[in-house]
C-alpha positions as CSV (number, residue, x, y, z in Angstrom):
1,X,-297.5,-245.4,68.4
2,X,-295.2,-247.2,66.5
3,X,-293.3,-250.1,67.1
4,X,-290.0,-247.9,68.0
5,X,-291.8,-246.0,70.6
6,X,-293.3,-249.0,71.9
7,X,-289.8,-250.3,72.4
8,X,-288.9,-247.2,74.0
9,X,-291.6,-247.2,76.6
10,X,-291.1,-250.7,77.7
11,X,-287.2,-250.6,78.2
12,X,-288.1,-247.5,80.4
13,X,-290.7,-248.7,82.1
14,X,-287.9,-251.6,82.9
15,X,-285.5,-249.9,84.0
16,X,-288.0,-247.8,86.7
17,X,-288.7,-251.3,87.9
18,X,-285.0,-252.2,88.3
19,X,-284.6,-249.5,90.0
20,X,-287.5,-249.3,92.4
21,X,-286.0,-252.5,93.6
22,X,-282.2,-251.5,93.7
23,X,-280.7,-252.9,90.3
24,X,-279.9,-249.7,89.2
25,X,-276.6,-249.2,90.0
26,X,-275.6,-252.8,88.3
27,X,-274.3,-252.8,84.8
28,X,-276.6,-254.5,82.1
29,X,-274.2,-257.8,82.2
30,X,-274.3,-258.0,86.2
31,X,-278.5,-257.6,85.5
32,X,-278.7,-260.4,83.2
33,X,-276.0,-262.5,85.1
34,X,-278.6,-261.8,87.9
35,X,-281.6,-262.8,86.4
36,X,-280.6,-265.7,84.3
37,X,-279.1,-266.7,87.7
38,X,-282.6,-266.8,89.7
39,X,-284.7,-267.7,86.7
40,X,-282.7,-271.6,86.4
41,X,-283.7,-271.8,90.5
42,X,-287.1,-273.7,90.8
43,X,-286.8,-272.6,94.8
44,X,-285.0,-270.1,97.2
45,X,-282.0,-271.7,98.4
46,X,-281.2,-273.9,95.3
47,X,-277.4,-274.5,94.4
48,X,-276.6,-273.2,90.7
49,X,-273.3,-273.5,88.6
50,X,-271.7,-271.3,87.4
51,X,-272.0,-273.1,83.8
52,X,-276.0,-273.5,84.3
53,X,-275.8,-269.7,83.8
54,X,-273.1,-269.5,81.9
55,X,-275.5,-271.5,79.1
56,X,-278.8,-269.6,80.1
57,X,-279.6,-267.6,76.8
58,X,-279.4,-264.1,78.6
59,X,-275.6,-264.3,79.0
60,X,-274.3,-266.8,76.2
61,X,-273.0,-263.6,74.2
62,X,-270.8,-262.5,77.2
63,X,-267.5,-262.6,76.8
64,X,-266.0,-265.2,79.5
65,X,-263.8,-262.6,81.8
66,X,-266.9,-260.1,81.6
67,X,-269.2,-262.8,83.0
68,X,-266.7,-263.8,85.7
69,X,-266.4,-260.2,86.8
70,X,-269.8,-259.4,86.6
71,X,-270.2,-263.0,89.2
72,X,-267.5,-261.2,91.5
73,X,-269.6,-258.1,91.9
74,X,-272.8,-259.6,92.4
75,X,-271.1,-261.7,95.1
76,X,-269.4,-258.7,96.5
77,X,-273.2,-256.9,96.7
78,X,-274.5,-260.3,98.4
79,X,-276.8,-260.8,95.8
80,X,-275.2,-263.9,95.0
81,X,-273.5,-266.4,97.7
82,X,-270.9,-269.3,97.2
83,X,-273.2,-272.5,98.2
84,X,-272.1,-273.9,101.1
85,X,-270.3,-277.4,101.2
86,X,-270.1,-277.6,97.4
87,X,-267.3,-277.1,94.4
88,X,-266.4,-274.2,93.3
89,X,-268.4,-272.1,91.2
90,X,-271.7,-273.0,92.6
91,X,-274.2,-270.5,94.2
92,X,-277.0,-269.6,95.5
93,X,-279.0,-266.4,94.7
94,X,-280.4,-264.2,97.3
95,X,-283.5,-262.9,95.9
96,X,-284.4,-262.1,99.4
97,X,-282.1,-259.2,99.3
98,X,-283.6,-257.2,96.5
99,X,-285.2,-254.2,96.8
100,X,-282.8,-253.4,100.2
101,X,-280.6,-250.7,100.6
102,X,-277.1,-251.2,98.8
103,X,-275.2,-250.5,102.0
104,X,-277.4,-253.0,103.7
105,X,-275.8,-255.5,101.3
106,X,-272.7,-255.1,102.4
């Protein structure tokens, strides 16, 4: 196979797995947002900045007001929470709500 093909087969194989566990309806900047989000938390629950995943390398070529929106969705899905008793612009990912039904995120 060559290295094209290759390519081809694990971007597809990808996005099966995103969405067998109900990423599939997010755009490719509300994915990455996502994951560069959980992949700065060492543990469930942990606060994040905004600008921790802001600088993550996944979404450093995002333009500022596409990053921004694509935080307003995934907080609008759940997927992402403001952090309680903290400054603006910190959150906490749910990871725990993955895979679940989109209208059970709402």
């Amino acid at each position: 196979m060559d290295k094209l093909g290759s390519i081809f087969e694990l971007r597809e194989m990808l996005r099966q797995l995103e969405r067998d566990v109900g990423l599939g309806e997010l755009s490719r900047t509300e994915r990455d947002v996502l994951l560069a989000a959980h992949s700065i938390c060492k543990r469930p629950g942990d606060v994040i900045s905004s600008e921790q995943i802001r600088n993550h390398t996944l979404v450093q070529s995002v333009a500022q007001a596409t990053f921004y929106r694509a935080i307003r969705t995934l907080l609008g899905h759940g997927l992402l929470e403001r952090a309680a008793e903290t400054k603006a612009r910190s959150y906490v990912v749910r990871s725990d709500l993955i895979g679940k039904n989109p209208q059970e995120l709402q």
